[in-house]
N, CA, C and O of each residue as an XYZ file, in Angstrom:
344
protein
N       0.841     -1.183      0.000
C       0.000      0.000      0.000
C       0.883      1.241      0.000
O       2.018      1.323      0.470
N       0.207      2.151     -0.577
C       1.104      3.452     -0.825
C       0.651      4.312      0.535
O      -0.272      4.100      1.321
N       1.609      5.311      0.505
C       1.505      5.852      1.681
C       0.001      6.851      1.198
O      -0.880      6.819      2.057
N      -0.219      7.424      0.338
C      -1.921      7.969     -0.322
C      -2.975      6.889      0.453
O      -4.036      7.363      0.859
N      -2.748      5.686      0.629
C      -3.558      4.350      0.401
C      -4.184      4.902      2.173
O      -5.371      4.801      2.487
N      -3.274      5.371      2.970
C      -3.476      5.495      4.551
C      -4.087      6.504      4.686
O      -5.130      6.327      5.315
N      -3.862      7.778      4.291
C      -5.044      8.793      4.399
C      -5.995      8.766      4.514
O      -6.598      8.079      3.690
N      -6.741      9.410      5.494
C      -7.606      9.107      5.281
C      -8.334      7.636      6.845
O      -9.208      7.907      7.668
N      -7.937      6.902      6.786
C      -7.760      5.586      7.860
C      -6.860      6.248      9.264
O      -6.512      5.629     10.270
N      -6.729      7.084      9.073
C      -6.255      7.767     10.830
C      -4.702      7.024     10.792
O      -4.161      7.243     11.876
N      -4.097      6.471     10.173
C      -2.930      6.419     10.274
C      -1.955      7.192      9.511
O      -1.813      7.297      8.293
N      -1.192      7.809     10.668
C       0.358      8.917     10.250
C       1.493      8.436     10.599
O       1.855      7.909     11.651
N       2.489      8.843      8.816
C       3.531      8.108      8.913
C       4.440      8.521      9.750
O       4.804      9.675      9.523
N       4.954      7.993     10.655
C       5.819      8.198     11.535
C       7.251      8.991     11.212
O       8.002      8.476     10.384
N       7.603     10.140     11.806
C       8.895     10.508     11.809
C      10.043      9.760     12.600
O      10.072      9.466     13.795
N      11.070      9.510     11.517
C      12.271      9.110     12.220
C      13.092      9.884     12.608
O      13.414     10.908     12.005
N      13.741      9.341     14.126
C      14.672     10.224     14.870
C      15.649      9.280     14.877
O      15.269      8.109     14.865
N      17.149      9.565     14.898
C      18.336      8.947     14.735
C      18.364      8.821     16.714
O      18.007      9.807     17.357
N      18.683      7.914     17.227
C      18.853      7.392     18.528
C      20.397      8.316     18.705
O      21.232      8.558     17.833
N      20.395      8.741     20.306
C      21.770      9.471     20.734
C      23.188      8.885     20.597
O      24.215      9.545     20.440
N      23.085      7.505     20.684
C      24.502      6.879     20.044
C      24.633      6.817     18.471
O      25.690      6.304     18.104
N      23.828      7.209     17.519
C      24.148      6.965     16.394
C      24.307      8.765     15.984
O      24.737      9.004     14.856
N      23.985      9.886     16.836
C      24.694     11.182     16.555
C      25.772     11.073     16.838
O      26.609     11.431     16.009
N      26.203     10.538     18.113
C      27.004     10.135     18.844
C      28.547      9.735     17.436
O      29.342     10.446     16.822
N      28.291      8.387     17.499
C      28.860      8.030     16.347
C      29.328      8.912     14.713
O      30.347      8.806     14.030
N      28.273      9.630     14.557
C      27.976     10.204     13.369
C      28.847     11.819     13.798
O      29.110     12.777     13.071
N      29.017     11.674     14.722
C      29.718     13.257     14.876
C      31.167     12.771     14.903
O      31.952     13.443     14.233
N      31.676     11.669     15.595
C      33.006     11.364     15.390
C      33.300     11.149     13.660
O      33.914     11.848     12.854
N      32.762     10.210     13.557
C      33.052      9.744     11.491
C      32.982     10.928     11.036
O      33.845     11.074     10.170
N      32.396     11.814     11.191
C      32.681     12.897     10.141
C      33.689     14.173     10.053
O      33.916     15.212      9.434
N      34.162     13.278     11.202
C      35.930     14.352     11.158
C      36.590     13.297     10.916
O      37.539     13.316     11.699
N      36.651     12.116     10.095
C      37.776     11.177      9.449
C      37.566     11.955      7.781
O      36.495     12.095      7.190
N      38.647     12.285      7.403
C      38.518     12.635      5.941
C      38.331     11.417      4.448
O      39.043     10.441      4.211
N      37.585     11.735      3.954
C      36.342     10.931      3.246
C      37.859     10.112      2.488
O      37.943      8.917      2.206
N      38.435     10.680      2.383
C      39.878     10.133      1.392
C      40.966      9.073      2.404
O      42.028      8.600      1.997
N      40.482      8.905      3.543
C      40.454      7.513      4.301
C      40.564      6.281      4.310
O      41.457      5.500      4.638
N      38.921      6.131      3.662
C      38.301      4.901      3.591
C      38.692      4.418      1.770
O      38.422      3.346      1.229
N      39.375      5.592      1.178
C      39.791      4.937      0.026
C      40.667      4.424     -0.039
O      40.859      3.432     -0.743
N      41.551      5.027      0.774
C      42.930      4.736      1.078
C      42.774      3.244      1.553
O      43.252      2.243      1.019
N      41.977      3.333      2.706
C      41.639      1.625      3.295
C      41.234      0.328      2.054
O      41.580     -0.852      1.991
N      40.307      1.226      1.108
C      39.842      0.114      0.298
C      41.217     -0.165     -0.715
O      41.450     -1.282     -1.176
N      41.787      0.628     -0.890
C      42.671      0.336     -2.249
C      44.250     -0.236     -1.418
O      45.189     -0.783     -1.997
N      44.175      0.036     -0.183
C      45.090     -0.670      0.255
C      44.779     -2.372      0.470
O      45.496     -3.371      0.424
N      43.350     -2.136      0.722
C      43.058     -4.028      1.167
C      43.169     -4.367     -0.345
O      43.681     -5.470     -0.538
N      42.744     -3.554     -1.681
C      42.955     -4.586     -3.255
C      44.370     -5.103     -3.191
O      44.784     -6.256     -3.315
N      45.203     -3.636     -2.902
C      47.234     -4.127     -2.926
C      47.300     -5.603     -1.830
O      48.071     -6.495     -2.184
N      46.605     -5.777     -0.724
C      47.720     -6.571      0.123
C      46.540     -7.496     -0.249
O      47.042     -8.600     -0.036
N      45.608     -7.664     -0.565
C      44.808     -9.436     -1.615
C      45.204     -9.535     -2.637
O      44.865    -10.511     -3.306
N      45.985     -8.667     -3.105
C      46.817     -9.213     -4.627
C      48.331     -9.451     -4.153
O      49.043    -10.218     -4.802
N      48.827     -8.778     -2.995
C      50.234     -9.755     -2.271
C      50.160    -11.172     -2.265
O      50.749    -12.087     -2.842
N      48.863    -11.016     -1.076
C      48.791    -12.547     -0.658
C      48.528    -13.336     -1.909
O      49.356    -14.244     -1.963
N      47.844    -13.355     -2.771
C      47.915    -14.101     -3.861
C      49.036    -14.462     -4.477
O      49.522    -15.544     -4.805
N      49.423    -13.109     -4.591
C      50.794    -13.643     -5.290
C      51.911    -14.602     -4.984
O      52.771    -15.172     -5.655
N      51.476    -14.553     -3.362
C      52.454    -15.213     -2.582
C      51.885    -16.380     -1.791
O      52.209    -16.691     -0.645
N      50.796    -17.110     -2.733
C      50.203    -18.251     -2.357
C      49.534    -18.491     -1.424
O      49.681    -19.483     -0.711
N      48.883    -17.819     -1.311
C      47.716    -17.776      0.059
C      46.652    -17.276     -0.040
O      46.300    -16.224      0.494
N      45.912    -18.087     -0.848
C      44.619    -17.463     -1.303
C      43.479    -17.528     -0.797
O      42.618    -16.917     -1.429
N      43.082    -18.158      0.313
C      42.260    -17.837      1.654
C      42.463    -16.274      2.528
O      41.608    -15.482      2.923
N      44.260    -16.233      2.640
C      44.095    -14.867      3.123
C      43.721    -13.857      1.953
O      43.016    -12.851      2.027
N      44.208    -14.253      1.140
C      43.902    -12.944     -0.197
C      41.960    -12.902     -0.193
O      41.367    -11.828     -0.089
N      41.376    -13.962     -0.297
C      40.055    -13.532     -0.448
C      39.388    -12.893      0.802
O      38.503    -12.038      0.776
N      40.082    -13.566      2.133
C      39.412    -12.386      3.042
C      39.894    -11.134      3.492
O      39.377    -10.551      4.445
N      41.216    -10.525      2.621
C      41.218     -9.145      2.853
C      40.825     -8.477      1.689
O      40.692     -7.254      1.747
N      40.599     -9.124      0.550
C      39.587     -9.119     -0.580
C      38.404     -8.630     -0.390
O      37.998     -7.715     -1.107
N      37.594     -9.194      0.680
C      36.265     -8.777      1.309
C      36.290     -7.702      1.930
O      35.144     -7.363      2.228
N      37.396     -6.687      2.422
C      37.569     -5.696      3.257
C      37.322     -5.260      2.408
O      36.187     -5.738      2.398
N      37.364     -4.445      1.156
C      37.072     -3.810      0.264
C      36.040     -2.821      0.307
O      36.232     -1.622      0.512
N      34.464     -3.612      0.018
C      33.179     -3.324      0.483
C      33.115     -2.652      1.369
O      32.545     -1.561      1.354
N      33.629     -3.101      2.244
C      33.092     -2.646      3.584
C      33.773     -1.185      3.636
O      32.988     -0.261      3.430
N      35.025     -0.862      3.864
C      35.658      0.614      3.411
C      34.601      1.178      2.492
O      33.869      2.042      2.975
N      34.421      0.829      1.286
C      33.926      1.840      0.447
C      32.652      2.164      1.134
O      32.544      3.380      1.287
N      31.465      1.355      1.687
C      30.547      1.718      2.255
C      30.408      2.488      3.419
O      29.354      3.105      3.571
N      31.274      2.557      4.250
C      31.811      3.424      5.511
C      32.359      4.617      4.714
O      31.973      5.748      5.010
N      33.203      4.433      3.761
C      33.599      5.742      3.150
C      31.656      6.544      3.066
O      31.191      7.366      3.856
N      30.926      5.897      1.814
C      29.965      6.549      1.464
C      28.829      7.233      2.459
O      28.271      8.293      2.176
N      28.569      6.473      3.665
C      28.286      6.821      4.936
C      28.903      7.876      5.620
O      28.249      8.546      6.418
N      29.988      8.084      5.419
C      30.181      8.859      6.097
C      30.523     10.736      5.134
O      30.790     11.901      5.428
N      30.249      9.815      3.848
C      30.278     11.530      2.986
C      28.641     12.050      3.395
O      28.289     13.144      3.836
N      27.944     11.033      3.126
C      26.195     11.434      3.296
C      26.106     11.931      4.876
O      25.113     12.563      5.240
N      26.943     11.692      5.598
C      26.462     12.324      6.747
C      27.579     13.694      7.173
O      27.392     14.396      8.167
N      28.565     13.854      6.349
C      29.115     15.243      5.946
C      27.994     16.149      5.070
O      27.737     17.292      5.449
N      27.275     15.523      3.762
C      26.775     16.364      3.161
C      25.397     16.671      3.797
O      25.141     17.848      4.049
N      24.217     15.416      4.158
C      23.184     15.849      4.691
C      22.752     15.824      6.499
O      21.707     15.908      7.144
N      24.262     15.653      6.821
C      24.220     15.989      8.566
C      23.116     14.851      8.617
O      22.553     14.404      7.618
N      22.791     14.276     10.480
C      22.073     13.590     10.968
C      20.827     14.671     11.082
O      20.677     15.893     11.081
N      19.904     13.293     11.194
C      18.305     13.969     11.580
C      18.654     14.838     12.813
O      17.774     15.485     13.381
């Protein structure tokens, strides 16, 4: 159902408020500079293409997986430089 669909039926969509540990949080991350978490991601591609190279390809795929995760903490934390917390 669309939010049109509730009008009307006495139900209002609720405003979200960000909980005090996640300003909390959100005020520290956004004094790490956004050029960081790239640094983090493109360093975990260099040392999963070491370990590969150097026969260890269990460790290479799980610092392989660090990747993601940097870039998404990077992007998180530009959106909460550009549109600040609730």
């Amino acid at each position: 159902m669309t939010r049109a669909s509730f009008e009307g039926v006495g139900v209002r969509p609720r405003e979200h408020e960000e909980g005090e540990l996640t300003k909390m949080i959100e005020q520290y991350t956004s004094q790490v500079p956004s050029g960081f978490y790239l640094t983090l991601a493109i360093g975990s591609i260099g040392l999963s293409a070491f370990l590969r190279l150097n026969k260890r390809p269990h460790d290479a795929l799980f610092v392989g997986q660090w990747v993601t995760a940097f870039m998404l903490m990077g992007i998180y934390n530009k959106l909460v430089k550009l549109q600040g917390s609730d």
